[in-house]
PAZA-456154 format. One line per field, with one value per residue (C-alpha): residue in one letter; x, z, y. Coordinates in Angstrom, 3 decimals, decimal comma. Example, Ala and Ser with C-alpha at 12.3 -4.5 7.8 and 13.67 -1.06 7.14 Angstrom:
BEGIN
res c(A:S)
px c(12,300:13,670)
pz c(7,800:7,140)
py c(-4,500:-1,060)
This chain:
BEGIN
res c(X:X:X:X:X:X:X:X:X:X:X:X:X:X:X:X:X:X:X:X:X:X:X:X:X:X:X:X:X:X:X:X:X:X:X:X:X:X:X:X:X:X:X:X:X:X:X:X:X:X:X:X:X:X:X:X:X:X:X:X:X:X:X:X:X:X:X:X:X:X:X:X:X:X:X:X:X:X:X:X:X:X:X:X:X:X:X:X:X:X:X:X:X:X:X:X:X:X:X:X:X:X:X:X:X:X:X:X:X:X:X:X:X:X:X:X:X:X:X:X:X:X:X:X:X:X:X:X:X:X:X:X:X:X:X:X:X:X:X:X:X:X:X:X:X:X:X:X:X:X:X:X:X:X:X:X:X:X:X:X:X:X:X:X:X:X:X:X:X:X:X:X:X:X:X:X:X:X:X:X:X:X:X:X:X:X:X:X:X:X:X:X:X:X:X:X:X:X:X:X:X:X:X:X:X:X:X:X:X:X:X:X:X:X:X:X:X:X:X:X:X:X:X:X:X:X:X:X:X:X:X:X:X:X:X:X:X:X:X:X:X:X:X:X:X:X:X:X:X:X:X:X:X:X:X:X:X:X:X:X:X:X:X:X:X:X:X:X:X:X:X:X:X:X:X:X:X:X:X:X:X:X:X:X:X:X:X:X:X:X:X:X:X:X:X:X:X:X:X:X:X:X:X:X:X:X:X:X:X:X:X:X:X:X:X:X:X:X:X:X:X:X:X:X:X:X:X:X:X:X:X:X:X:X:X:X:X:X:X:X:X:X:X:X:X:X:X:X:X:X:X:X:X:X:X:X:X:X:X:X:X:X:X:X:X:X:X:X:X:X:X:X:X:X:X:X:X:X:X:X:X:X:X:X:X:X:X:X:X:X:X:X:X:X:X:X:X:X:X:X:X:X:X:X:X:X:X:X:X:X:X:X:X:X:X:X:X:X:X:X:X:X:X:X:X:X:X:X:X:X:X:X:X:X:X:X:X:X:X:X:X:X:X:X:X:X:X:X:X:X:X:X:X:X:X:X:X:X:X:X:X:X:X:X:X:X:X:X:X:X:X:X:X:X:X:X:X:X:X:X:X:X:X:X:X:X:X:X:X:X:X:X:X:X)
px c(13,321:9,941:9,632:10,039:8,232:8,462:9,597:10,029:12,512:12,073:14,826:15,843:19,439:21,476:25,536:27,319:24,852:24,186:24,854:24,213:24,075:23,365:20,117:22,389:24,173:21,149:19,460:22,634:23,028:18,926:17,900:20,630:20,277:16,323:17,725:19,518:16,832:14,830:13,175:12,992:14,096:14,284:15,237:14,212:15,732:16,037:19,114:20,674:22,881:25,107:26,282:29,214:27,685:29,708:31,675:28,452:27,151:24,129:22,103:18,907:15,501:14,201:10,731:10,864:12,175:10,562:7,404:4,426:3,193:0,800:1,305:-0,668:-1,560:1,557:3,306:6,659:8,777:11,214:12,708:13,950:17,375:18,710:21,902:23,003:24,586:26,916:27,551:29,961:27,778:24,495:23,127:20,107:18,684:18,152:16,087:17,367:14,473:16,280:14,171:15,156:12,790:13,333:16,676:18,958:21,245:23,597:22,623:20,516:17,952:20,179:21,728:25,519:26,701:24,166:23,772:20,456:17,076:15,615:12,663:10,367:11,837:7,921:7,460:10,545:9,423:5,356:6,947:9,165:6,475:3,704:6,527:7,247:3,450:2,996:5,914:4,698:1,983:4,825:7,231:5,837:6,908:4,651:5,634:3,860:4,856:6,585:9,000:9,084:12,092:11,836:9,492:10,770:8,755:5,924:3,146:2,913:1,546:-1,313:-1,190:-1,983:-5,074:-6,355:-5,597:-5,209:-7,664:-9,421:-6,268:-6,701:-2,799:-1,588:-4,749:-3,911:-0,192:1,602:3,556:5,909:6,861:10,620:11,423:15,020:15,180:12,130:13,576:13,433:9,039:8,624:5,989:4,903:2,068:-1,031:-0,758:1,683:-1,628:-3,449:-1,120:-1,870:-5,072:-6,825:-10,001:-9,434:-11,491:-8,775:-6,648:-7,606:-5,637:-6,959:-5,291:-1,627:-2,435:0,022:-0,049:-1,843:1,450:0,764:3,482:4,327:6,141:2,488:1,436:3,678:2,860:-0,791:-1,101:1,311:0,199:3,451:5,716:9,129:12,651:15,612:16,440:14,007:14,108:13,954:10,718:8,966:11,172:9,262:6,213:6,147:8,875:7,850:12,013:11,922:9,132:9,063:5,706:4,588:3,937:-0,153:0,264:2,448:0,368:-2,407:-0,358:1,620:0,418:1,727:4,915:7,663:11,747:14,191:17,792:19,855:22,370:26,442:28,322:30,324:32,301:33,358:33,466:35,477:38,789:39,982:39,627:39,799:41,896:42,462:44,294:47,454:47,084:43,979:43,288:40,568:39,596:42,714:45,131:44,376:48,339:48,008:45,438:47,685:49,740:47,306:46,932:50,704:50,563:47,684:49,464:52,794:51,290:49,837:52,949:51,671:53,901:52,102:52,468:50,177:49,138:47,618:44,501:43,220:39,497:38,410:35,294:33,721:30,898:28,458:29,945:26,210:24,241:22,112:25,552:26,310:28,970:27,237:28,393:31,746:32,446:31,493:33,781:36,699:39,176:38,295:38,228:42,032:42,829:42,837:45,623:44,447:45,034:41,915:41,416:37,946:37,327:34,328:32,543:29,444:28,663:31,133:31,005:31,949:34,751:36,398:36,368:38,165:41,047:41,260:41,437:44,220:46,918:46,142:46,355:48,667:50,860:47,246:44,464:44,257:41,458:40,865:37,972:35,795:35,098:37,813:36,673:40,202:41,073:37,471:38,431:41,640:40,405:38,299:40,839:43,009:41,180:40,785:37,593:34,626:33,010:29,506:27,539:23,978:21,371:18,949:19,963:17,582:20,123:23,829:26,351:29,591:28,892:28,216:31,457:33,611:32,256:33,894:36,758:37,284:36,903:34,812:32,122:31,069:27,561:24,451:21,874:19,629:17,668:19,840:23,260:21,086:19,870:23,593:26,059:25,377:27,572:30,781:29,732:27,883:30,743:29,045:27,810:29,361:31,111:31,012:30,321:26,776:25,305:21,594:21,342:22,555:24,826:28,052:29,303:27,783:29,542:32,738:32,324:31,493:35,174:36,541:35,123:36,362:39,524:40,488:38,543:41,157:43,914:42,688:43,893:41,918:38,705:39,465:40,515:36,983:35,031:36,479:36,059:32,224:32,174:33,975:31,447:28,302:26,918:25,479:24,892:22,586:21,375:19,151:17,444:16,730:15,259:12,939:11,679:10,730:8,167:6,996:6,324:5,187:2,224:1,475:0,433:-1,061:-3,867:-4,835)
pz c(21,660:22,107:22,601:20,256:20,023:20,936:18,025:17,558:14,728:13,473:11,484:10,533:10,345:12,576:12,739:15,152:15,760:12,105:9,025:4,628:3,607:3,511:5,863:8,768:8,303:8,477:11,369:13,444:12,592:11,926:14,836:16,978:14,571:15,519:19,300:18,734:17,867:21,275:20,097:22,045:19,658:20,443:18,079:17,840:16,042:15,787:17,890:14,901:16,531:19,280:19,762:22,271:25,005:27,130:24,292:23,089:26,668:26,028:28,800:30,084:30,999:33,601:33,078:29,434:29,585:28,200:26,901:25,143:22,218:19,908:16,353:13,506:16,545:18,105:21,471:21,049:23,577:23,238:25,028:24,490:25,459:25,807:24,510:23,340:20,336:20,693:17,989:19,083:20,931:20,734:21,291:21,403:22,801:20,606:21,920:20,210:20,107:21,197:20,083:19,427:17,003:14,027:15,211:16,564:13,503:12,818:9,143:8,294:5,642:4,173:5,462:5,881:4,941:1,752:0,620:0,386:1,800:4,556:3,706:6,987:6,075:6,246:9,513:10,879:9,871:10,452:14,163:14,178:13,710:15,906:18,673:18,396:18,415:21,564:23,442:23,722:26,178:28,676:27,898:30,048:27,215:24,048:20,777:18,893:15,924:14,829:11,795:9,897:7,361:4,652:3,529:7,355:8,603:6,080:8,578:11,424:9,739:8,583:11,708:14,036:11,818:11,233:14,365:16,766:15,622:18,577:21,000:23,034:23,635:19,859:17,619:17,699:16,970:13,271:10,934:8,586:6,204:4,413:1,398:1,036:-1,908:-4,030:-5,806:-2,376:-1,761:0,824:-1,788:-0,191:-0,816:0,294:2,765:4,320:4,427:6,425:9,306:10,415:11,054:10,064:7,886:3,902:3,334:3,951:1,314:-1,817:-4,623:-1,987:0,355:0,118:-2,766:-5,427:-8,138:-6,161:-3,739:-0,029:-0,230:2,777:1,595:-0,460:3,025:4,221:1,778:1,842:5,221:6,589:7,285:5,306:3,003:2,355:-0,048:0,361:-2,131:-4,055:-7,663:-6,789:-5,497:-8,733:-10,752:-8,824:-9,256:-12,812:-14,390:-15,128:-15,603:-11,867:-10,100:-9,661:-10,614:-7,718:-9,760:-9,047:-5,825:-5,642:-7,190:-4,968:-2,561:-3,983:-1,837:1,454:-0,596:0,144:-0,767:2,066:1,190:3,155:5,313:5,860:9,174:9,543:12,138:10,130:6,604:6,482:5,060:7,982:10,367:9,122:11,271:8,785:5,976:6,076:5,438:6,370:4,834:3,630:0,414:1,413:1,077:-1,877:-2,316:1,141:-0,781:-3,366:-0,818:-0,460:-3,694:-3,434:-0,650:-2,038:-5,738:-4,077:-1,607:-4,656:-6,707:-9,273:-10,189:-8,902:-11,682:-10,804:-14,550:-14,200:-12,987:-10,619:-10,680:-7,749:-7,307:-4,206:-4,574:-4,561:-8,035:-9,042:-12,408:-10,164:-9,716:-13,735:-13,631:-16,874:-18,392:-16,685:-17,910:-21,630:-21,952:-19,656:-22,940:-23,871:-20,397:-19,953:-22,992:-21,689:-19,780:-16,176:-13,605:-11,439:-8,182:-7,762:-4,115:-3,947:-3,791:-5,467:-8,443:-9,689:-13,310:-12,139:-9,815:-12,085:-14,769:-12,824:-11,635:-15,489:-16,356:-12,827:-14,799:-18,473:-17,153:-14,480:-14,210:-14,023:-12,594:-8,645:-7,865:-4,360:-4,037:-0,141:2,096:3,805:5,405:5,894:2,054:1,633:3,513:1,576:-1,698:-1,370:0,087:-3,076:-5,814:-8,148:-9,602:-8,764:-10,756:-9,915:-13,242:-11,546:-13,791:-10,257:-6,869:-4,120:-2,428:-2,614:-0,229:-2,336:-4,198:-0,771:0,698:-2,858:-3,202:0,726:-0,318:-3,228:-5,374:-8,286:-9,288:-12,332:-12,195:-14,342:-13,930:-11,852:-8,083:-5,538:-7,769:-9,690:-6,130:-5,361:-8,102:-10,297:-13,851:-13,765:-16,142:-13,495:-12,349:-8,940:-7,563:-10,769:-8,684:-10,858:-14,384:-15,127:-18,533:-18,880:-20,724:-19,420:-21,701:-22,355:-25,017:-22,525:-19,676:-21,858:-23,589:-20,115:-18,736:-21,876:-20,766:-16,973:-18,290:-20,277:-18,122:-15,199:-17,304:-16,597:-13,012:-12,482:-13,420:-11,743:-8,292:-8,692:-9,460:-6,253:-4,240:-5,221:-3,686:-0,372:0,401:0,390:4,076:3,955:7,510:8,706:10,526:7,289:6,604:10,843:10,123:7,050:9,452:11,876:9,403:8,426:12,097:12,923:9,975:10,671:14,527:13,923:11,900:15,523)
py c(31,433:29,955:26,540:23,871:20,596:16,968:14,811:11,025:10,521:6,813:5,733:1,863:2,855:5,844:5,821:5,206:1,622:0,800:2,110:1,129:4,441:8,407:7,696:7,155:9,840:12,185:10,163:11,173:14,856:16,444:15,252:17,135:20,244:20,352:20,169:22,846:24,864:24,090:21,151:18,143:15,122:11,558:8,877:5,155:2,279:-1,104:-2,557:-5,374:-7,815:-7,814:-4,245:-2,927:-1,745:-0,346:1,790:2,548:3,787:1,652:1,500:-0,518:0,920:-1,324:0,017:-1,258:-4,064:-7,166:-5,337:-8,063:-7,352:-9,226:-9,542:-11,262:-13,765:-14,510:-12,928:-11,419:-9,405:-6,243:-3,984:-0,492:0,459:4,379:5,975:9,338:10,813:13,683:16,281:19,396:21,252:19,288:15,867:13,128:11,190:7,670:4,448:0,943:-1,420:-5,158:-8,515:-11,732:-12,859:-9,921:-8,435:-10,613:-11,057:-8,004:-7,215:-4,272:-5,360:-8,502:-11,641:-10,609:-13,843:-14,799:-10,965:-11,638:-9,533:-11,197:-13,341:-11,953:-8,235:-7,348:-8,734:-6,891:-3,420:-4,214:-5,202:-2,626:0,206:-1,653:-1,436:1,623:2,866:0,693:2,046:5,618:4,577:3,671:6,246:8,850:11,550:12,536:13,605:16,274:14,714:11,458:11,784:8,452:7,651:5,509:2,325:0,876:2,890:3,928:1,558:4,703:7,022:4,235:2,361:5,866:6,542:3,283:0,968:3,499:5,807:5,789:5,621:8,590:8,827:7,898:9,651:12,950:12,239:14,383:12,693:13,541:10,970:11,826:9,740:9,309:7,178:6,342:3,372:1,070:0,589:-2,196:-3,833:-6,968:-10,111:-9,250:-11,769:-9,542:-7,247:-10,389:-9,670:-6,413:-7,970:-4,650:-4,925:-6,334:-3,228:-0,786:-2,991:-0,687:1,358:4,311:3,713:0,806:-1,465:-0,794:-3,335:-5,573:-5,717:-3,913:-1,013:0,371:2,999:4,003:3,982:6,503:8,342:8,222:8,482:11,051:14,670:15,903:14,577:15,351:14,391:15,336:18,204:20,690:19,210:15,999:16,319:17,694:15,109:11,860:13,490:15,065:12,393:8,596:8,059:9,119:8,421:4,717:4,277:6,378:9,734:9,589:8,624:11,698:14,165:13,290:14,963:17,295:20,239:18,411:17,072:19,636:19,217:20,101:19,435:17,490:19,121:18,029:17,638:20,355:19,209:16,333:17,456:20,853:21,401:24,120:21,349:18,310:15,996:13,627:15,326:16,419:19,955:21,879:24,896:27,666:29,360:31,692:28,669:27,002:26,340:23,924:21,992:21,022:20,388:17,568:16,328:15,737:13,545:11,698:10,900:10,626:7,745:5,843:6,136:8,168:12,063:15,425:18,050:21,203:21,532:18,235:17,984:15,265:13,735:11,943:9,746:8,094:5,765:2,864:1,110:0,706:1,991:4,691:6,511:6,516:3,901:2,320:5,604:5,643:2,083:3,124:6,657:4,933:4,950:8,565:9,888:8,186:9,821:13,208:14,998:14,094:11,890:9,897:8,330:6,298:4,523:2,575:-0,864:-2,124:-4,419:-7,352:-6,843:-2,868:-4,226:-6,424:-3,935:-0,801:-4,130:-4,556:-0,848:-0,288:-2,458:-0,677:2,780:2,264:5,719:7,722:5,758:4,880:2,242:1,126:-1,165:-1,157:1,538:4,043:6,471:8,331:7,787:9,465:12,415:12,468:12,008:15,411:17,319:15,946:16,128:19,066:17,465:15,190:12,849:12,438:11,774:9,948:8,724:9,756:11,689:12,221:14,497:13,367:14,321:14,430:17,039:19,078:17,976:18,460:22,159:22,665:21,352:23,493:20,073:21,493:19,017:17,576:16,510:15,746:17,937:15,846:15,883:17,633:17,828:20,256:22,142:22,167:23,063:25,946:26,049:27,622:30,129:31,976:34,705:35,109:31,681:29,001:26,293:23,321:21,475:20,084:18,173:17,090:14,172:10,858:10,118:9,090:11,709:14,762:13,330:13,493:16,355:18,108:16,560:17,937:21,932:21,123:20,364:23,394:25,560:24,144:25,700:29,088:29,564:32,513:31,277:28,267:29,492:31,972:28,741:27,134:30,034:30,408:26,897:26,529:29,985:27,989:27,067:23,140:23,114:20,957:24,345:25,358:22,615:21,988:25,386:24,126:21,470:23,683:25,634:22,518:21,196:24,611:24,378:20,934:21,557:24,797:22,675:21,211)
């Protein structure tokens, strides 16, 4: 195989160190998918809080320790420590960035105790990026390319060809920028601008002026040599849909030949019902009756009967309007009118929260509600469930629907961003594995319930619809592969 090439993956969050959502997920596994394939990838993030070190194998680098580093006219210090991740078979390398002044709390973007952003969250990221820029002239290791994640780390791909333009060792550095989530920008006062101390020139609509804020996730975009989401359709949506695209569709456009959608991948270690070590019964496509099996253990657990003619809908998720639950909370009474049963884990908004405790004691011989985060009852819940609930109003990518279609959990989904890259209607003989409506509403959603439902009592079709599913390969392996072409035409330009 020929040789790959060096890659700096800059993420702001990377499991197991620190975690809010899907973005750590995919800063642990592509990066040790790419190694796979012969590339050399190295990851860097910032180090939040106190972290345990010695179960974490974190180690120091005495050679970068205590690095200076000027910043909107003050001295600060950091210093970079090393640790690995280990898949299966694979691994990386990942660099946590330790300073007192930006990271010495342990929440990610908010104050753990107030639930509130940080006030200097500019400052952290502008640091973070300026740090990370720096280091490579110490680190005795180059990367052909740096792959930035997310408004965090928009500045780079600005910084390398404004600031360090002329930096023989940084200048002639790729970037790709992947937008995970449109909806979060990083729009800050121009004063913010003031303290990258670059010219007010290069403050324009041109180049990261966006409604006279300084966005640095317009910067990523602007600036980066690629751009990427995380599933095919989402990409044309933010750029050819106003609903989706944040206000960002020109900005977009403008670089819609270099804007390319590569769907996420899932863990397939973790997430696969032949070897899942947390369920009670694993099984394949070839043992659907050990599944059940499942879904007994799960109702019989929360007190509620298992009867095989009644089906069971499970949901996992952020309680939050992005993920439909204003539609959820308007059909609950008709949805709990049908013959069906429904387990929903998940933590999010009050007025959401309090409403599934109210609706726990009125439907209490049908409806499970467990409010936080379980990983195990996750696991469970897809291994249990005959269908998933998943009706978003936007999805970059999901993940859900990936790991309900493995576990033969047929989704129902609106036709939207990567649900719609992912599950193909049931009506399809050869690849239907799930339910989908197009307009966010609250009828559709029912109505497409309704279909699931009666379709369910058709074992054949149903156990062909499942099937169709738990073939499909998610594996981060494909989409490492998409990277590659994309790294492959962006150094080829040199």
């Amino acid at each position: 195989m020929a040789k790959g090439y060096n890659v700096l993956f800059v993420t702001s969050e990377v499991l197991p160190y620190s975690k809010t959502g899907g973005l750590a997920d995919v800063s642990n596994s592509l990066p040790q998918a790419l190694n796979s394939l012969s590339n050399e990838v190295r990851i860097i993030t910032p180090k939040y809080g106190q972290l345990d070190e010695r179960r974490l194998q974190i180690h120091e680098i005495k050679r970068l320790k205590d690095i200076n580093l000027e910043m909107a006219g003050k001295k600060y210090k950091y210093s970079i420590k090393s640790s690995f991740i280990h898949g299966k078979n694979t691994k990386a390398q990942i660099y946590l960035l330790e300073n007192q002044d930006f990271f010495k709390n342990k929440g990610i973007y908010q104050n753990i105790k107030t639930k509130k952003d940080f006030p200097n969250n500019d400052e952290r990221y502008m640091f973070f990026c300026k740090a990370v820029l720096e280091v490579l002239e110490i680190l005795q290791w180059k990367p052909d390319i740096i792959h930035c994640n997310d408004w965090q780390t928009g500045l780079i791909p600005f910084f390398i060809k404004t600031m360090y333009k002329n930096n023989p060792h940084i200048s002639d550095i790729k970037t790709v920028f992947t937008i995970h989530n449109l909806a979060y920008q990083g729009n800050f006062p121009k004063t913010t601008f003031k303290k990258t101390e670059l010219p007010d020139e290069l403050f324009n609509d041109n180049t990261v002026k966006f409604h006279d804020k300084f966005s640095f996730l317009k910067a990523g975009i602007k600036f980066a040599d690629k751009v990427t989401t995380v599933s095919q359709k989402y990409a044309e949506e933010i750029r050819t849909n106003k609903e989706y695209s944040c206000g960002m569709e020109d900005v977009l456009n403008d670089r819609r030949k270099d804007l390319v959608g590569i769907l996420n991948g899932i863990d397939n270690t973790v997430w696969n019902p032949s070897f899942d070590k947390v369920i009670d019964y694993r099984y394949t496509y070839q043992e659907i009756p050990l599944k059940y099996e499942n879904k007994r253990e799960l109702l019989e657990k929360h007190k509620l009967v298992y009867n095989e003619n009644i089906p069971l809908i499970g949901i996992i998720s952020r309680l939050v309007d992005q993920k439909g639950f204003d539609l959820i909370l308007d059909a609950f009474d008709d949805i709990m009118k049908e013959k069906l049963q429904m387990i929903i884990l998940g933590t999010g908004d009050e007025k959401y929260q309090k409403f599934l405790m109210k609706m726990k004691k009125k439907y209490n011989d049908k409806l499970i509600i467990h409010l936080g985060f379980d990983e195990d009852l996750a696991h469970k819940i897809e291994a249990g469930s005959d269908m998933y609930l998943m009706p978003s109003k936007f999805e970059p990518c999901g993940l859900n629907q990936m790991y309900s279609l493995k576990y033969g959990t047929v989704p129902i989904v609106r036709n939207t961003g990567g649900l719609s890259d992912t599950v193909t209607n049931y009506k399809d003989p050869k690849k239907g594995n799930g339910f989908l409506f197009d307009k966010y509403d609250s009828k559709e959603m029912v109505k497409t319930i309704r279909t699931a439902l009666e379709v369910y009592q058709d074992k054949k079709t149903w156990y062909n619809i499942m099937k169709n599913g738990m073939a499909l390969d998610f594996s981060w392996n494909i989409s490492a592969k998409k990277y590659m072409e994309l790294f492959k035409q962006i150094c080829n330009k040199k």
